[in-house]
C-alpha positions, 0 to 999 in steps of 0.5 A, a space after each residue: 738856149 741854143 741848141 739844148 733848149 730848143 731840143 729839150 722843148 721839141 722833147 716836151 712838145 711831142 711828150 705832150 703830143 702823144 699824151 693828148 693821143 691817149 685818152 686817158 691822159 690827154 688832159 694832162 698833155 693838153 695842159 703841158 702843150 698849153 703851158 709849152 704854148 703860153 711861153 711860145 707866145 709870150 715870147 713872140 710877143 717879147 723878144 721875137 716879134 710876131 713876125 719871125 723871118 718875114 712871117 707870122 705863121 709861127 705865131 699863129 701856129 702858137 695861139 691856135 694850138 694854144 686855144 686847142 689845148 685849153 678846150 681840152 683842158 676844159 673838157 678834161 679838168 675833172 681828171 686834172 682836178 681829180 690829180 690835185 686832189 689826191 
């Protein structure tokens, strides 16, 4: 994935960073940063280990954004379901 992969998810991750700052769409970058974070994750815990380069900061950073992400998510499922719906 190096070094596009890296610089297309750093992309995705502050397009999902401005969404949540505009109210009326945090719900939807609240859900694209959790589904960024939940591959972040899953890959720590596959192929990178939860220690990376001596320190699990990265992984923490992970999960804690992905707990962040799925509150707005839950506060916000209405606008969410309301796109489905349509």
């Amino acid at each position: 994935m190096e070094p596009w992969g890296r610089i297309g998810i750093g992309i995705l991750e502050l397009i999902a960073s401005v969404l949540i700052l505009i109210p009326r769409t945090t719900g939807y970058g609240a859900l694209l940063g959790m589904g960024l974070m939940a591959g972040a994750i899953y890959f720590h815990l596959t192929k990178l280990g939860i220690l990376f380069d001596g320190d699990a900061v990265l992984f923490i950073y992970a999960v804690i954004v992905f707990i962040s992400c799925a509150i707005l998510t839950f506060f916000y499922r209405s606008k969410i379901l309301s796109l489905i719906r349509q």
